[in-house]
SEDODREN-474068 format. One record per atom (N, C-alpha, C, O, CB): x, y, z; atom name; residue in one letter. Coordinates in pm, 1 decimal. Glycine has a CB too. Layout:
N
ATOM       px       py       pz  a r
ATOM        X        Y        Z CA A
...
end
This chain:
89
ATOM       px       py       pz  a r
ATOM   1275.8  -1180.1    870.5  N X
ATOM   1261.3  -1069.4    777.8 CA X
ATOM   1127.1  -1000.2    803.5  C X
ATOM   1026.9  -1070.8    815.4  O X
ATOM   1271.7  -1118.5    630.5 CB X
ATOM   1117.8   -861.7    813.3  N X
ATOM    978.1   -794.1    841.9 CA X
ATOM    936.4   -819.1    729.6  C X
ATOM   1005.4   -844.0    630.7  O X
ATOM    961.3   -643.8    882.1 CB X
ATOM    788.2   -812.9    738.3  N X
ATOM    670.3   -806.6    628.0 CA X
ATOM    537.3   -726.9    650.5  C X
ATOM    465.8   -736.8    750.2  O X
ATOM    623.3   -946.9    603.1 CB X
ATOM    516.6   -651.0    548.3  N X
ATOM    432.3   -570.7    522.1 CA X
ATOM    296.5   -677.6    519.0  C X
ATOM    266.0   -765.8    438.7  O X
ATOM    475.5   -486.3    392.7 CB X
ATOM    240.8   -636.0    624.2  N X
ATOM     81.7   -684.4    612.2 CA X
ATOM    -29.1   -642.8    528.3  C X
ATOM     -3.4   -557.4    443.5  O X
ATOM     24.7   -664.4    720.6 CB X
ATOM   -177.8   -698.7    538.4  N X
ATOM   -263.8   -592.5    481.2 CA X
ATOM   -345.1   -501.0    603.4  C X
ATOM   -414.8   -402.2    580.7  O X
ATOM   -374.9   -670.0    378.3 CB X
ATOM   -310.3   -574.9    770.5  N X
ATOM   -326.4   -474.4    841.8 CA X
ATOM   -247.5   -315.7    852.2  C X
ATOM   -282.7   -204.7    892.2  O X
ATOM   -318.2   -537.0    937.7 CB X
ATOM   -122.8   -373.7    792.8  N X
ATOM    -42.5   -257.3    805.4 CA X
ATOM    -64.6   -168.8    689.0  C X
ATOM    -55.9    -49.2    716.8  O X
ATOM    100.5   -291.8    819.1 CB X
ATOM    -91.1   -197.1    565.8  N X
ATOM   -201.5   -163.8    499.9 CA X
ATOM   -311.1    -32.9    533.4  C X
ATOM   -318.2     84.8    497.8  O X
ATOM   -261.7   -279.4    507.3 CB X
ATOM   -378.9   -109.5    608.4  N X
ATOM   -492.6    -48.8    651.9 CA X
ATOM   -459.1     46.2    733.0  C X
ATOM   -521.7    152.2    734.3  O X
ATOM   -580.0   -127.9    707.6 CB X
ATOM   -377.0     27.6    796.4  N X
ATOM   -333.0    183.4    923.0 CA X
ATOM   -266.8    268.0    813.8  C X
ATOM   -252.6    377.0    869.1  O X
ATOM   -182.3    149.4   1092.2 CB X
ATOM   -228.9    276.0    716.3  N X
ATOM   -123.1    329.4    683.8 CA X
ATOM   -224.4    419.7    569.7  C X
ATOM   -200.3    536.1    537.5  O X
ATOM     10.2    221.4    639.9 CB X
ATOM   -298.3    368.2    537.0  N X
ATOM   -430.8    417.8    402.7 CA X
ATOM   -478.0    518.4    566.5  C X
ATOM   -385.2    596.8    586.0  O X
ATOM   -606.5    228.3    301.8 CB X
ATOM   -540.1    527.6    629.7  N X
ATOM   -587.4    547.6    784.0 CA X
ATOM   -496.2    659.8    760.2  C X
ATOM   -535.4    754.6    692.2  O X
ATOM   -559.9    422.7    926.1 CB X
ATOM   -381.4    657.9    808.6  N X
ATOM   -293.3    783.8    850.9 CA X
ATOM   -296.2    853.1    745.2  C X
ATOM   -341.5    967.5    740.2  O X
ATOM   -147.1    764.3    894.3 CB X
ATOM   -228.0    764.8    610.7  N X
ATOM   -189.4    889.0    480.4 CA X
ATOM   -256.6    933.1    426.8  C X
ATOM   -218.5   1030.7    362.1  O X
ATOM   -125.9    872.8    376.8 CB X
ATOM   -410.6    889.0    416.4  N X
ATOM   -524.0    889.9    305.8 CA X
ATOM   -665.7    916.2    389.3  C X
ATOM   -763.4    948.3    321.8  O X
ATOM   -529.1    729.6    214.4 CB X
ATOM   -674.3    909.1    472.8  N X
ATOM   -810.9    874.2    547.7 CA X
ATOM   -938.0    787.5    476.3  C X
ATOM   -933.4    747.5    360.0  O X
ATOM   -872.2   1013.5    585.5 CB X
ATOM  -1021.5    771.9    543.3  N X
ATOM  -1102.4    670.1    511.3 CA X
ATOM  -1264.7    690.2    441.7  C X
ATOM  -1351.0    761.9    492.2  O X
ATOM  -1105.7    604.0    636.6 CB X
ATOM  -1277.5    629.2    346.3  N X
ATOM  -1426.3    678.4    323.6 CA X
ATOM  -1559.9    607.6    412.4  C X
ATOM  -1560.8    488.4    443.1  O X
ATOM  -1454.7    650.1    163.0 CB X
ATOM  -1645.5    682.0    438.8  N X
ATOM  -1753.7    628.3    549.9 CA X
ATOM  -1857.2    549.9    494.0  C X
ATOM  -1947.0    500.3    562.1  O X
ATOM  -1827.4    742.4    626.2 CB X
ATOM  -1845.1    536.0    353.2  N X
ATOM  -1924.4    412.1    290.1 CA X
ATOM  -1849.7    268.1    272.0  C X
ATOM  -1913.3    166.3    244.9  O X
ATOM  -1969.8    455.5    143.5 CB X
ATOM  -1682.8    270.4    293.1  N X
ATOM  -1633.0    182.6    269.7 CA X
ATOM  -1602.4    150.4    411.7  C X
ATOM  -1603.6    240.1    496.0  O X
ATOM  -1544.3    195.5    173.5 CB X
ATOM  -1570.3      5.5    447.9  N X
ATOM  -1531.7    -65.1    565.6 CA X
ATOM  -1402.8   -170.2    486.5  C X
ATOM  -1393.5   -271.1    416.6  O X
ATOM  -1684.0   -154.7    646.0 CB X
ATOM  -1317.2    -65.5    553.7  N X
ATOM  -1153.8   -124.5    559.4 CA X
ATOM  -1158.1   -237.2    657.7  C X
ATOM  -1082.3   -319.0    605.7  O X
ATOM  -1028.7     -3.4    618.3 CB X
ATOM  -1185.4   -269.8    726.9  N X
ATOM  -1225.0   -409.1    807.9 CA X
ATOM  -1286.2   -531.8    730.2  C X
ATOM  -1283.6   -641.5    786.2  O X
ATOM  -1335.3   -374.9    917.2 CB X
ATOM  -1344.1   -519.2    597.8  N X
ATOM  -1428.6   -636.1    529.4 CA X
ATOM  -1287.9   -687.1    424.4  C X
ATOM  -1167.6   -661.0    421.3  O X
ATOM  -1603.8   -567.1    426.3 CB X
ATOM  -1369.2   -760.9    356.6  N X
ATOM  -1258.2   -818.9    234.0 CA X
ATOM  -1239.3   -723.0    159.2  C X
ATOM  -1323.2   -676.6     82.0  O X
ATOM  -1299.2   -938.5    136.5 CB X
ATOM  -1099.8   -674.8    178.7  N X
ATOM  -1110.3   -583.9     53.0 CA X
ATOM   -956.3   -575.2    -32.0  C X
ATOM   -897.0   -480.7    -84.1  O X
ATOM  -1160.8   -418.9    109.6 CB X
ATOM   -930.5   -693.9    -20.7  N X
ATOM   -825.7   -742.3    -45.1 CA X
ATOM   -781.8   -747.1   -220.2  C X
ATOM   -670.2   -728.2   -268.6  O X
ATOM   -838.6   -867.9     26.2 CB X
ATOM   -905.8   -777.7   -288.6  N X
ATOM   -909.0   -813.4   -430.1 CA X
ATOM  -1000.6   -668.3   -513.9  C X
ATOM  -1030.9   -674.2   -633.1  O X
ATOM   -998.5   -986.0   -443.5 CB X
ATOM  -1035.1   -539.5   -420.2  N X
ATOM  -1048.8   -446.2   -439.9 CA X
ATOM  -1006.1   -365.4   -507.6  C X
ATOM   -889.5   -341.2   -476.6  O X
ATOM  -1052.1   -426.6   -384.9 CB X
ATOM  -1050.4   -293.2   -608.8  N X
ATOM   -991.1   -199.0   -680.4 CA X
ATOM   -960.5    -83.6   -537.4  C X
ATOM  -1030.8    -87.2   -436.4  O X
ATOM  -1100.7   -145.8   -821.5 CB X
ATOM   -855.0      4.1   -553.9  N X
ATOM   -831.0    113.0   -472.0 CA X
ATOM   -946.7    214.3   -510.9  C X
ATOM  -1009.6    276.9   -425.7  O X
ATOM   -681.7    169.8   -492.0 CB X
ATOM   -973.6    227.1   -675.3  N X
ATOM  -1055.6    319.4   -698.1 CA X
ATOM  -1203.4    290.1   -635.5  C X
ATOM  -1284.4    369.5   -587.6  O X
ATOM  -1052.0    337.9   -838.4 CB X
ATOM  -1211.1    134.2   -654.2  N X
ATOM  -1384.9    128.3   -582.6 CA X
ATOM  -1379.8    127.7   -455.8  C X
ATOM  -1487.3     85.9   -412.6  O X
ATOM  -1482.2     -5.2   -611.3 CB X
ATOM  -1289.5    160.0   -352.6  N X
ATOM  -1250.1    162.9   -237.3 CA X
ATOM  -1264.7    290.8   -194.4  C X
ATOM  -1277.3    303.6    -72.6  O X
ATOM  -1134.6    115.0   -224.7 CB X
ATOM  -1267.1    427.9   -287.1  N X
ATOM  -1269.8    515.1   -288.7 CA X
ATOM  -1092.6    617.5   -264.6  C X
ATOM  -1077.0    736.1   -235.7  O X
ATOM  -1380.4    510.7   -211.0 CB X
ATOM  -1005.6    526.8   -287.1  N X
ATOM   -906.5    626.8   -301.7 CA X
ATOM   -863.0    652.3   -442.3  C X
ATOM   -840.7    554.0   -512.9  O X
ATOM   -794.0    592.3   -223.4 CB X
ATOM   -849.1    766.2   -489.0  N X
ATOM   -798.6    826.2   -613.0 CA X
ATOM   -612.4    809.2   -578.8  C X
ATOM   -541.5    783.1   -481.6  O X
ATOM   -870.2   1014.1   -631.9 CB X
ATOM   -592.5    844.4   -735.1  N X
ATOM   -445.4    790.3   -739.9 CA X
ATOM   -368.0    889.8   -659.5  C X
ATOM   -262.9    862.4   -601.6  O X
ATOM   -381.1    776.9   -895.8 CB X
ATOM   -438.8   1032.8   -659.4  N X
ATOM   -300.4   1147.1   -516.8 CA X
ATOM   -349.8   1042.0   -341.3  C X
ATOM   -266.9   1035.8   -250.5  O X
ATOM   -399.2   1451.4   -478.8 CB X
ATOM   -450.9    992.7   -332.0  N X
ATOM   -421.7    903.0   -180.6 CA X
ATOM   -371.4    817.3   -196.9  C X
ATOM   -303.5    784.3    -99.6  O X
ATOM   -516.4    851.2    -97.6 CB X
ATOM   -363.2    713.0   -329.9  N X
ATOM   -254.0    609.4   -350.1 CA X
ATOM   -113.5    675.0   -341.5  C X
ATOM    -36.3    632.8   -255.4  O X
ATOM   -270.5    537.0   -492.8 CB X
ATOM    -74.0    776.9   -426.0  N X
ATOM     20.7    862.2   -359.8 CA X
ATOM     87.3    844.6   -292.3  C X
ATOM    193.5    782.8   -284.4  O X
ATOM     -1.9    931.8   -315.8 CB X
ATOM     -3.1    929.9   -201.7  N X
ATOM     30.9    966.6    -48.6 CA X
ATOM     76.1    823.8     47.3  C X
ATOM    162.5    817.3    134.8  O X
ATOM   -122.1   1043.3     24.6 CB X
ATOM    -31.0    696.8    -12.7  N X
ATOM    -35.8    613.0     77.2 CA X
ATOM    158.8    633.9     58.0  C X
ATOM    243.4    688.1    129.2  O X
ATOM   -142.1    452.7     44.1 CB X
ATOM    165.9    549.4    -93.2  N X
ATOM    296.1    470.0   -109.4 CA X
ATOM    435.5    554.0   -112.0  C X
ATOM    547.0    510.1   -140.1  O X
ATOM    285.4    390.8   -245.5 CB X
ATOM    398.8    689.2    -74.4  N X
ATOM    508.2    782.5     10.3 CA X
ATOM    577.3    708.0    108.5  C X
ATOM    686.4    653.5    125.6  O X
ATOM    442.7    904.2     90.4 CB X
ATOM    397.9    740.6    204.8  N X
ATOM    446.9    699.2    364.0 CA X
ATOM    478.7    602.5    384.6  C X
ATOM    548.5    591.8    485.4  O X
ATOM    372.8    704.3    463.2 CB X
ATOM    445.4    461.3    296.5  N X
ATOM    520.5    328.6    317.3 CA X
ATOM    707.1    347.0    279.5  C X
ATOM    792.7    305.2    357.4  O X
ATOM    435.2    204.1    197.3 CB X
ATOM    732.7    401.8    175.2  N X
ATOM    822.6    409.3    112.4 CA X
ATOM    905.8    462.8    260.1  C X
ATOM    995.0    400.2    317.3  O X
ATOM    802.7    492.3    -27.5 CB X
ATOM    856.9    575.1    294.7  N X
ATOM    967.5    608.6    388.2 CA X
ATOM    939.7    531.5    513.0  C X
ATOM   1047.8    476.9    534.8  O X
ATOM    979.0    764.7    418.2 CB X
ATOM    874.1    503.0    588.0  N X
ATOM    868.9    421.5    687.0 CA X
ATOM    942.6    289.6    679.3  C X
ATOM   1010.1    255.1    776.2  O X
ATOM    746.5    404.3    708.5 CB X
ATOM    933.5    198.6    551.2  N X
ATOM    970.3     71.7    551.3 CA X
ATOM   1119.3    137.1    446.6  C X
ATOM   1144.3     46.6    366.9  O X
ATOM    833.2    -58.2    483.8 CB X
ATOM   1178.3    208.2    432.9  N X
ATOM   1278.1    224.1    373.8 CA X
ATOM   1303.2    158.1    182.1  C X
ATOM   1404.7    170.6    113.5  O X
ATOM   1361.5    166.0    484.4 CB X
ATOM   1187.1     99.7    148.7  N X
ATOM   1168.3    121.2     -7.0 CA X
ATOM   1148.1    176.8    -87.2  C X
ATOM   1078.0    277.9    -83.5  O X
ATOM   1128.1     93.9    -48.5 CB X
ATOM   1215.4    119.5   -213.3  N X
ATOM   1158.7    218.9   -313.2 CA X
ATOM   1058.0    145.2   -371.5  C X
ATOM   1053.5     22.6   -361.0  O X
ATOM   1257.6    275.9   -421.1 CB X
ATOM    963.7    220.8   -441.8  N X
ATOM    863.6    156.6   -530.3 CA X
ATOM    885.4    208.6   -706.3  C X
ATOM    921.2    320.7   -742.1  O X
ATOM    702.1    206.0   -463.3 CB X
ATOM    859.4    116.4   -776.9  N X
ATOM    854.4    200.9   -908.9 CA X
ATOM    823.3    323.0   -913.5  C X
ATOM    776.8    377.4   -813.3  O X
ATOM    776.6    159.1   -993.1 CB X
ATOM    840.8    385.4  -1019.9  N X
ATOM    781.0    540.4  -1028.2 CA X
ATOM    648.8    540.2  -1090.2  C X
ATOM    568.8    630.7  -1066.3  O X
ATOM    874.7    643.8  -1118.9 CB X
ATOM    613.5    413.5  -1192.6  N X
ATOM    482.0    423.8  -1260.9 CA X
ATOM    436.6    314.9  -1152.3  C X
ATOM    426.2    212.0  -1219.0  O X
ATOM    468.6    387.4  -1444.6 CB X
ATOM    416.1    295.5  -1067.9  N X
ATOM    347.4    195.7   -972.9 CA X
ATOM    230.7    247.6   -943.1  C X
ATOM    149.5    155.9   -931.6  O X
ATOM    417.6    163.5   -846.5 CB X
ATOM    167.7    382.9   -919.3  N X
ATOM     61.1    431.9   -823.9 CA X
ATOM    -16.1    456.1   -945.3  C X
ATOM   -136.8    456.5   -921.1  O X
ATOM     90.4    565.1   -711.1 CB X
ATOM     25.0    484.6  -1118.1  N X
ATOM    -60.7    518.4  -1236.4 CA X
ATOM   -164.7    332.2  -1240.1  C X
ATOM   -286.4    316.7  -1250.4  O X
ATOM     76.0    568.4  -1415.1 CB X
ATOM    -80.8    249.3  -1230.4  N X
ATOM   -143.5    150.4  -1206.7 CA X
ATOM   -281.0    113.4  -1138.5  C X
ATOM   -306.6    140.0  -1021.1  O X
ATOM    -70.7    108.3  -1164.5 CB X
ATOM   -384.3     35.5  -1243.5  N X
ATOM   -508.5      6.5  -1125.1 CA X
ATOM   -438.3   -134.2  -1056.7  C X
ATOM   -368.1   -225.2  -1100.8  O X
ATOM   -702.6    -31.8  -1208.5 CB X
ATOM   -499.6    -98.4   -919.4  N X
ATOM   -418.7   -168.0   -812.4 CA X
ATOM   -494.9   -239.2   -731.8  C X
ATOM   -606.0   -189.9   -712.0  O X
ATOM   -343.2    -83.6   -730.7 CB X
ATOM   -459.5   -392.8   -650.3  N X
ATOM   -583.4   -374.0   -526.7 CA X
ATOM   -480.9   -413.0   -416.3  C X
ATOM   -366.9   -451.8   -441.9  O X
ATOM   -749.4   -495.7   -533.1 CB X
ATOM   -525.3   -401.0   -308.3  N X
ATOM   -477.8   -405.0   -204.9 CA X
ATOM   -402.8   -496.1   -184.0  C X
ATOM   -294.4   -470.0   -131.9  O X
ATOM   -545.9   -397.4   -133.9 CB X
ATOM   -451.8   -695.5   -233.7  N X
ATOM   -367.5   -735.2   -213.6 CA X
ATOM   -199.9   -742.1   -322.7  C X
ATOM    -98.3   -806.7   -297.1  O X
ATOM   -436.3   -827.2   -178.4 CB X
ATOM   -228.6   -644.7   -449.9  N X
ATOM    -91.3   -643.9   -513.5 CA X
ATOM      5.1   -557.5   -451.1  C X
ATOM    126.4   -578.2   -447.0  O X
ATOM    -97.7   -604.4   -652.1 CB X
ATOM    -75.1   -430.0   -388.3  N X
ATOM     56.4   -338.7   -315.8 CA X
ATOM     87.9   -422.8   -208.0  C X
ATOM    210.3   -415.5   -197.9  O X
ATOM     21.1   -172.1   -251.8 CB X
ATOM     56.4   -477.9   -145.6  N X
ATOM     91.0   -549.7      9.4 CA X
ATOM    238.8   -654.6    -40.9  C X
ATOM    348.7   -662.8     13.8  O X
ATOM    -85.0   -677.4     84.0 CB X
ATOM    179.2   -733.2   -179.9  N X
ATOM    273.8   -800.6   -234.7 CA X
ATOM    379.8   -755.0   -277.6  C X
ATOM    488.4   -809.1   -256.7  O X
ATOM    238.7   -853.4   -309.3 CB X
ATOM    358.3   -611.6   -367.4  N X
ATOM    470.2   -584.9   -491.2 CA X
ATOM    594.0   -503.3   -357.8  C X
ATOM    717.0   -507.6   -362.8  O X
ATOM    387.1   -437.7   -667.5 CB X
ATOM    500.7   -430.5   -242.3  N X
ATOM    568.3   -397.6   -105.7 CA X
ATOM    643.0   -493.0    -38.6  C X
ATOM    741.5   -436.8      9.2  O X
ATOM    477.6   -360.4    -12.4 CB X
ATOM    641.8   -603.6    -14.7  N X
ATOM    708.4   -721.8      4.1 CA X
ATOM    867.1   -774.1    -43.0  C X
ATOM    984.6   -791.5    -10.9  O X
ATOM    622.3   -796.4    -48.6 CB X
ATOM    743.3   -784.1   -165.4  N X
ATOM    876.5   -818.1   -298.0 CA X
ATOM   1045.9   -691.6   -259.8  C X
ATOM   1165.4   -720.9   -256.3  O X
ATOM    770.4   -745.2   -525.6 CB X
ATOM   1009.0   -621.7   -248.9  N X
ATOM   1082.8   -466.2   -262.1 CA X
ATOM   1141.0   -463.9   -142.9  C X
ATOM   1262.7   -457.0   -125.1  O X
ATOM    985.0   -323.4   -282.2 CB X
ATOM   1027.8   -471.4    -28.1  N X
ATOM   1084.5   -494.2     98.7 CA X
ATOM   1210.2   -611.9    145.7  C X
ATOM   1301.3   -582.9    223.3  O X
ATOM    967.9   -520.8    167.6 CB X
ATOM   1194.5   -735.6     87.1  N X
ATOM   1273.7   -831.0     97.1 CA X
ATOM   1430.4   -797.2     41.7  C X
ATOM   1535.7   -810.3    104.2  O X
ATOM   1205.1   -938.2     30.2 CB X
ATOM   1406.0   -740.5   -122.1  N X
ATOM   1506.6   -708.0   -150.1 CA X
ATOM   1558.7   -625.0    -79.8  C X
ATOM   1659.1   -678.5    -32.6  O X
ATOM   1508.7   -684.7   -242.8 CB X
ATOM   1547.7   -500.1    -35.7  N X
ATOM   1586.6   -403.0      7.0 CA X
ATOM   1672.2   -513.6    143.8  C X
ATOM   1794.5   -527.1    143.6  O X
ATOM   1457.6   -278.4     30.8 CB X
ATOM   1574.9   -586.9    258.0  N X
ATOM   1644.7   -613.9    371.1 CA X
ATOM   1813.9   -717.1    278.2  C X
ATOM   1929.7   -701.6    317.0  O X
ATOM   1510.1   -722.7    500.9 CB X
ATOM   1772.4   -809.5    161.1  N X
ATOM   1906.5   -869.2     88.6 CA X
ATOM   2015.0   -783.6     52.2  C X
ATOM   2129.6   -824.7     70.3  O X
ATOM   1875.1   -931.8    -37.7 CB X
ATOM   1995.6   -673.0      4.7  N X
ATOM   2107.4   -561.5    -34.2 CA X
ATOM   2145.9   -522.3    119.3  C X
ATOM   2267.7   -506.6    128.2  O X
ATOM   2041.6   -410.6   -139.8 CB X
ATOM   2087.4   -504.8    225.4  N X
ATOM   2175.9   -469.7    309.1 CA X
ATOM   2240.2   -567.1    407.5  C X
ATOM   2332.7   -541.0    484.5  O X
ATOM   2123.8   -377.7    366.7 CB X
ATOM   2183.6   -670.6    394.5  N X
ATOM   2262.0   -795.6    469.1 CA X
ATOM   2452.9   -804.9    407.9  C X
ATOM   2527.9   -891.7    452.5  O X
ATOM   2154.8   -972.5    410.0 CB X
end
């Protein structure tokens, strides 16, 4: 079953969102608020667009109003992801 990483994560904040030059997406930033990370909720957005369509999930609709950190989207992406691959088996 594929799984959403927190590298994949990181490319994907990279492509949809770009990066702030005080923050280093390379350190722990796993237990991070998105906001002290420096993305506001339209780059959370954007991020969980481009996952959505790339990995073929859906995400809640109130998911991105949520304070979030990196490692719950990687998870709650998972969770969603798994199901999604069970409904089509």
């Amino acid at each position: 079953m594929p799984e959403f990483t927190p590298d994949d994560l990181i490319r994907v904040l990279r492509e949809s969102a770009g990066e702030d030059e005080d923050v280093d997406l390379e350190g722990d930033i796993l237990d991070v608020t998105f906001d002290d990370l420096g993305y506001d909720s339209l780059a959370l957005l954007n991020t969980v667009v481009h996952i959505q369509r790339h990995l073929g999930v859906t995400l809640p609709d109130d998911f991105v109003g949520q304070e979030m950190t990196p490692r719950a989207l990687v998870e709650t992406v998972n969770v969603h992801l798994a199901r999604t691959v069970s409904e089509k088996a």
